[in-house]
N, C-alpha and C positions, 0 to 999 in steps of 0.2 A: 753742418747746417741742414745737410737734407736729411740726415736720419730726425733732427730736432724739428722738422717741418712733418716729415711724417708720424709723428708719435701723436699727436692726439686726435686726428682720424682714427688710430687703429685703436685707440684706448675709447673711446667715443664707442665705437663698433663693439668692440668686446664687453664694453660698460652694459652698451643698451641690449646683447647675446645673453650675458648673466640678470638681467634686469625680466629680460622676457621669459629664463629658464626659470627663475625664483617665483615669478609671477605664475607660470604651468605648475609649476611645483605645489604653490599656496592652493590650486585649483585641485589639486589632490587629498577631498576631504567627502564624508557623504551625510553634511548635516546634523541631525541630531542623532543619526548613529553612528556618527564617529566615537564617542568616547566608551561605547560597547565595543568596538574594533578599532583601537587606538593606532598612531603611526607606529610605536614601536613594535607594538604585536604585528602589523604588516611587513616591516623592516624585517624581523625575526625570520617568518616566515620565506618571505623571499630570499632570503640569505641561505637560509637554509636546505632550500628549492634551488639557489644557484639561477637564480632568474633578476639580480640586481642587476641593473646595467652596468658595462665596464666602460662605459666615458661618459663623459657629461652630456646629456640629449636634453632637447626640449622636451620631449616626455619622460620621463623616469618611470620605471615598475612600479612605484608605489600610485603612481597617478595612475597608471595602469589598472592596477588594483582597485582604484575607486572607481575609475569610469565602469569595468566590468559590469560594477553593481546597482553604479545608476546606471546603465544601460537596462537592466533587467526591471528597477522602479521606475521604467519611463519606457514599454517595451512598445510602445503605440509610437514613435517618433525615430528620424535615425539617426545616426552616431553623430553628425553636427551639431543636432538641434539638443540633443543628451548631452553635447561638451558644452553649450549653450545654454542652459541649464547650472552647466556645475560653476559654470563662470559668469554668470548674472549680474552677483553683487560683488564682483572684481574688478576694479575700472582700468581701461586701459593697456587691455590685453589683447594687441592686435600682433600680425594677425592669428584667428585662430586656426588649427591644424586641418586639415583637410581630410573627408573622410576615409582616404588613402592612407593617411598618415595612422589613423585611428583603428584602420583594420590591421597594419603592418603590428602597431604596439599589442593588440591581439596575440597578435602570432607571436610575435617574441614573449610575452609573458609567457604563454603556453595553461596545459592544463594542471601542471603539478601545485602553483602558491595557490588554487581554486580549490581546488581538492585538500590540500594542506590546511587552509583557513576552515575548510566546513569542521575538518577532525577536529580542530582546538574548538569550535565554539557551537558544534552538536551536543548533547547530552540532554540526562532530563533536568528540570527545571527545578521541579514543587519542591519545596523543602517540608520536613519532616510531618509542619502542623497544617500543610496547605491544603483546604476543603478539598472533596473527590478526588483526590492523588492516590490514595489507598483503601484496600482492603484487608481488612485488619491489618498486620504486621509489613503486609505487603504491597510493595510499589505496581500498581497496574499500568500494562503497557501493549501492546500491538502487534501484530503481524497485519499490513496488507499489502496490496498491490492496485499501481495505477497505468492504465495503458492507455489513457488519452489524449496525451501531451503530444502534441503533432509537428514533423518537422520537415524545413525543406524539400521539395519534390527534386531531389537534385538524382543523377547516377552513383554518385559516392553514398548519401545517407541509404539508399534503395540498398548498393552494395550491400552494407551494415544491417540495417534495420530490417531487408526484405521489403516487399510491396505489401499494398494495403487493401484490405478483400473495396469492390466496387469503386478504384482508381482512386481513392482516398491518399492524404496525406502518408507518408512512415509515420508512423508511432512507435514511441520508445515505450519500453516497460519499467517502470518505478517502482521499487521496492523499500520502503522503510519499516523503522522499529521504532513506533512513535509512544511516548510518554501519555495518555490516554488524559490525564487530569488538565495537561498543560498545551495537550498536541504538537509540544516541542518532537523535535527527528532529536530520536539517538541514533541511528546510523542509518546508511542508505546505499543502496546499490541501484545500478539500472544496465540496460542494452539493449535487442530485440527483445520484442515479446514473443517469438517461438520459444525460447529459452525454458518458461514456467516459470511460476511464483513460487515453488517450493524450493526450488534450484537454485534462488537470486534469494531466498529466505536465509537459507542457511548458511548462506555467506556471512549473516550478521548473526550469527550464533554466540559470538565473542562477544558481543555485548550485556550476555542474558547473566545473570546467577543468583545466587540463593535471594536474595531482598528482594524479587520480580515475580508479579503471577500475570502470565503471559493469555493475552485469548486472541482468537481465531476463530473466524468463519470455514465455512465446510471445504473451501480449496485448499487449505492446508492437512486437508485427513490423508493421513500415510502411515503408516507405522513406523517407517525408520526418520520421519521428521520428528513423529512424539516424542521416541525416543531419543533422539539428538538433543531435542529440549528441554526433556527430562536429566540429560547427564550432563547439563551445564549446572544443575541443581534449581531450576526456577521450578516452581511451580505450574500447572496447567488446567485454563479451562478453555476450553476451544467443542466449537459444532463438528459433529460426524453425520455423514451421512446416513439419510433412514437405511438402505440397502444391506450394512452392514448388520451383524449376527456374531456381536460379541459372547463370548463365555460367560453366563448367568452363575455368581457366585453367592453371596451370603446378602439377603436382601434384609436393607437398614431401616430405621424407624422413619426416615422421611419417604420410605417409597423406594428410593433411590438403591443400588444394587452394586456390590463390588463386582470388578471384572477384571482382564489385562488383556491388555494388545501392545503388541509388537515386545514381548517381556515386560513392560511396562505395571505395576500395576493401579488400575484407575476405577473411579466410582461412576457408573452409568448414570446418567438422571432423564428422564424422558417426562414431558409437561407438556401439556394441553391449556394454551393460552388464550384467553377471551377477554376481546377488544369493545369498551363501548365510547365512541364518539360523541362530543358534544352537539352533533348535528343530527344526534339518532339512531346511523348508521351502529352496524358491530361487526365484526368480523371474527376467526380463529383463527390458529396458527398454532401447529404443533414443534419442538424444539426436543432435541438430541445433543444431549452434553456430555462430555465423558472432561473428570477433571481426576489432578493429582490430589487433590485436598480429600484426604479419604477421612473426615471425621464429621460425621453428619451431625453431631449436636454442633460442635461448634461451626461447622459452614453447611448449615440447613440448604436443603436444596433450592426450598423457593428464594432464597438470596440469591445465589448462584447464579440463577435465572434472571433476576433484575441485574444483577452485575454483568451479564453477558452483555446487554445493550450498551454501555460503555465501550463496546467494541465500536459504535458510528461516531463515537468521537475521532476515529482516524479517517473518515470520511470527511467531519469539518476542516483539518487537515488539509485535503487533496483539494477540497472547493475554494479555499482560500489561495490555493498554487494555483489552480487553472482557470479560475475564475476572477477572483479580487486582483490577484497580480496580474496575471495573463490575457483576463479576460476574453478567453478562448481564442487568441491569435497565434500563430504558426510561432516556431523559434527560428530565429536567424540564421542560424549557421545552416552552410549548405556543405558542410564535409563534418565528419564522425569527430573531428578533434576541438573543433568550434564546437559541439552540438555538448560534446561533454564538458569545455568549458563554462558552456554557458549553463547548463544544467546544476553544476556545482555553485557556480555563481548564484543562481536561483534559490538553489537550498541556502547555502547561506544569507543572501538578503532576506529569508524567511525566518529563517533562525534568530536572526537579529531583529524582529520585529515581533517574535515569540518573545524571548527576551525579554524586551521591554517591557512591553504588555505583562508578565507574569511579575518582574520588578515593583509594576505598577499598584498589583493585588495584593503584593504583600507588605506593603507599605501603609494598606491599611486594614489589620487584624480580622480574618474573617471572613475576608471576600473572597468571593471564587473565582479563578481564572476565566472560566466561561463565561463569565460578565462584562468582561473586557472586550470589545468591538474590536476584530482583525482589521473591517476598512476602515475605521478610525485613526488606526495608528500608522496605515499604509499610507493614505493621503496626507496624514500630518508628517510626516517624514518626508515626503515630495514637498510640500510647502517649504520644510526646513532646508532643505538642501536648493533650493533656488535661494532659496535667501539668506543662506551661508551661515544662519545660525545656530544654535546650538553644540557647533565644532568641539569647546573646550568645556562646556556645562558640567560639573560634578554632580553627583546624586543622581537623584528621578530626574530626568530631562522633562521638556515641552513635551514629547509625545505619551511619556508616563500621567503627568498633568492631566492632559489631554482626554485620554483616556479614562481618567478616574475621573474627569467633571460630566461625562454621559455614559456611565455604567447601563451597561443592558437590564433588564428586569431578570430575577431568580429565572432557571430554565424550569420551562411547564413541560408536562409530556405532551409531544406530536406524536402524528403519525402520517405519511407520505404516502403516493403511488410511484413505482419509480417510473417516470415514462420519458424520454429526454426525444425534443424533436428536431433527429438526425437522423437522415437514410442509411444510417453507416452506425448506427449504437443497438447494441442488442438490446436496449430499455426501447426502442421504440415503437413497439407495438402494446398495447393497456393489457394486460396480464389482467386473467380475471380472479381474484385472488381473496375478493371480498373487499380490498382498501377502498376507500373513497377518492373519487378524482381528485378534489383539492384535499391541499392539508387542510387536519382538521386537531383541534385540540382534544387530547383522552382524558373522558372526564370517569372513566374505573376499568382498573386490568385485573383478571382473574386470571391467575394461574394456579392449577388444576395439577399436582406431580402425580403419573401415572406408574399402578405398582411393575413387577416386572413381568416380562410378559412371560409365558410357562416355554420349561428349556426344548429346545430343537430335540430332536431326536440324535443318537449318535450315530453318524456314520462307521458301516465297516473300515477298518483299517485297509482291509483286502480285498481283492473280488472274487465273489466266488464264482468259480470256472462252471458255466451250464453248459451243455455237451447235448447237442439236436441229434439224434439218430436218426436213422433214415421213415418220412414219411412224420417227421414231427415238426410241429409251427409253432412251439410254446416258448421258442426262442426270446430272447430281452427285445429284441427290435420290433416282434412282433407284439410282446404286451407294452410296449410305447406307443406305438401306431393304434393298438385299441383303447389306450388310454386317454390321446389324444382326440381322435374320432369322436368319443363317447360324450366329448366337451368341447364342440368345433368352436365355441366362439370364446373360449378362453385362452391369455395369456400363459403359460405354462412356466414354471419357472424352474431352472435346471437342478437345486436344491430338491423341489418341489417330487420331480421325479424323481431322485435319486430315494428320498426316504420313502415312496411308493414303492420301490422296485426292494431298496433294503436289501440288495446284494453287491453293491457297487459302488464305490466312492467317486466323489464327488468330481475329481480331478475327470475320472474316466468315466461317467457321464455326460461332463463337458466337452469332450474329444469326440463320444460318439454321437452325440446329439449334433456335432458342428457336421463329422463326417456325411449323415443324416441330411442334415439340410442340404448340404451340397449337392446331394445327389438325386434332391427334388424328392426324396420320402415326408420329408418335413418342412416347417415354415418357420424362418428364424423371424419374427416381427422387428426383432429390436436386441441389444445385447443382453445377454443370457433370460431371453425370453422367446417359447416357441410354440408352437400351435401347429395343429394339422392341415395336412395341404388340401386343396381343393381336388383335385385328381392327383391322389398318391400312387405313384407308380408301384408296381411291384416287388415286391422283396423278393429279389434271388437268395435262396438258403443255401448254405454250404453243409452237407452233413460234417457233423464230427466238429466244428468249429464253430466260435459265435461270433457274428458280423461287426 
């Protein structure tokens, strides 16, 4: 009798334990993008990961997995009010988990199903006939880096990340390899930003090959990068630095000149660009391009040139992560394994919101991704997911809709000042550069290809040995010192001597011109640039040897 007395209390209880887990469970969805990341692709993943839970919890991994990512589309509020959110239009789901509860399923998901989910649902996007995806034959796509995503002031992220020049936040450093047409991430890497962008670049080397023509601004000039991304077989057009003094080879009918660097071999293009804005203003700007496309009828230089600016397409990119989603607020986590959770999280709810948006455009023939609104589709996705629907929608969801009933207008050319106002951003001082304060609309660009410029002189291979006898000053140190003298308010540049002097290479130029300075005979202004001192000490001469 009293086991038949106690049986439906405990069936009561255990009814209303699987009534409240089923209920948590249904709470595990993220609106209208769920059926871009459906349950069984999460199931998969976390299986896979080893991060399913092993008994029955009022939270499961897979709810895990969702909250992760509305957490990151609701990153202004905290983890109750984001469960709050995902459980709206769910009645009668008391009570809800506590935010203790919510940080512990954190940590037991862990970072691997975050970083698993971005690998299956990163890549590029545009299909074959999708406007501004290509250049001729080829897929255009990115290198850059982003260092302003700011995190916790905690001891752990500092550990990791290092400190921040003017007691600023950590900052991590972002690195992706963005599809240029669509500014979807095909891959991504991040950590400190002492690290370098070239270093965290070539991490995503594997994603590059022959169907890809890769560009890059001037931080990626290196020679053993070129060449790393030349031997995935992609293609290259990417900026170099003015300072550099390539090998002037067979110059081509656009202007443009064969060269090689790093073994490599590439076509120089050097242009002279003139700006004129619709407000009056104009400005110029010179550009240094070295690309792998060595056939100048078919990829004319001045293309080249307009195709280099498709490199700020991976800037709308970064603005849309730090700005539309983030809108410049700190990240949560205050230890390295949160930070990269949530980071991974981040890319993916971005990717998934790329997605759509490009679904959107091509659902009707013609349009261009860039017309697609990023905060259109961010906000309508917040909407869907408090109101729980579009969970199982096939096709174009609400946010594709969405999007394609307030298409942007065709993009016109801008042009910008960068000035960003922050005590702690290298843009925030107005650079005088010619731009105009506000943007303004470019109403004609002229670009100018400049022929090549006439060859360096060659350096000796060797130095020739000068030998001071006694009672002689005609020493090298001494015709530097009169060189320099003779031109006191010029920069001098170590080249520059070297093919003056025309017995010395360049290496050992450099060696004795640093020696030189040291010793207060010279004045090094700036890297390999030097000038004469204002009271130059004396040269002790050594007969028989040169200093």
């Amino acid at each position: 009798m009293s086991v038949h007395s106690a049986s439906p209390p405990a069936l009561t209880t255990l009814t209303r334990e699987i009534t409240l887990a089923a209920g948590r469970f249904a709470a595990g969805h993220l609106g209208g993008l769920t059926p871009l990341l459906p349950f069984e692709l999460v199931d998969a993943v976390l299986e896979e990961t080893r991060a399913v839970q092993r008994r029955l919890r009022d939270l499961p991994s897979r709810v895990g997995v969702y909250f992760l990512l509305a957490m990151c589309l609701f990153p202004e509020v905290g983890y109750e009010l984001v469960w709050a959110k995902m459980t709206a239009a769910i009645d009668d789901l008391h009570p809800a988990p506590t935010a203790k509860g919510l940080r512990d399923l954190r940590r037991r998901i862990g970072c691997a199903p975050m970083k698993g989910l971005f690998e299956v649902v990163a890549g590029a996007l545009a299909q074959p006939r999708t406007p501004g995806a290509r250049f001729g034959p080829y897929r255009t796509v990115s290198f850059d880096g982003c260092s302003s995503i700011k995190t916790p002031d905690s001891e752990r992220n500092r550990a990791w990340l290092g400190g921040c020049p003017h007691r600023g936040y950590p900052q991590i450093e972002l690195m992706t390899l963005v599809e240029t047409g669509t500014r979807s991430v095909i891959g991504a890497v991040f950590g400190p930003t002492g690290v370098g962008e070239t270093a965290y670049a070539t991490r995503l080397l594997h994603h590059l090959g022959p169907s890809m023509l890769v560009l890059w601004d001037r931080g990626f000039d290196g020679n053993d990068f070129l060449a790393a991304v030349h031997a995935t077989g992609a293609r290259i057009v990417g900026r170099i630095n003015q300072r550099r003094r390539p090998p002037i080879g067979k110059a081509l009918t656009d202007s443009s000149y064969l060269s090689a660097i790093g073994g490599v071999p590439v076509r120089v293009i050097e242009a002279q660009i003139s700006i004129a804005c619709s407000d009056g203003t104009d400005f110029a700007g010179s550009y240094r391009l070295v690309t792998t496309l060595l056939d100048a009828r078919r990829y004319p230089a001045d293309r080249l040139v307009r195709l280099y600016h498709e490199r700020w397409e991976h800037e709308s990119a970064y603005y849309a992560l730090r700005h539309t989603v983030l809108d410049g607020r700190v990240l949560r986590s205050g230890d390295p394994v949160g930070v990269e959770q949530e980071m991974w999280a981040l890319l993916v709810l971005y990717q998934l919101l790329r997605r759509a948006m490009v679904e959107a455009a091509e659902s009707r023939p013609g349009t261009d991704p860039d017309r697609c609104g990023f905060t259109i589709a961010y906000q309508t996705a917040r909407d869907l997911l408090i109101r729980a629907e579009g969970v199982l929608e096939q096709g174009m969801g609400a946010i594709g809709r969405r999007v394609l009933s307030a298409l942007l207008p065709a993009r016109r050319p801008r042009v910008s000042t960068r000035k960003v106002k922050s005590p702690i951003s290298r843009y925030a001082e107005r650079k005088l550069d010619g731009r105009p304060d506000t943007s303004q609309t470019v109403a004609s660009v002229t670009i100018t290809v400049l022929p090549p410029p006439p060859p360096h002189p060659e350096l000796p291979a060797t130095t020739v040995p000068q030998y001071v006898g006694p009672g002689k000053t005609s020493n090298r140190m001494a015709r530097v010192l009169t060189m320099l003298q003779q031109e006191p308010e010029r920069h001098w540049q170590a080249r520059e001597i070297a093919e003056l002097l025309g017995d010395v290479t360049l290496v050992t130029t450099y060696r004795q011109l640093t020696r030189w300075a040291e010793k207060g005979l010279i004045k090094k202004v700036r890297r390999g640039r030097y000038t004469a001192a204002a009271t130059p000490a004396a040269p002790t001469l050594h007969p028989g040897r040169n200093p």
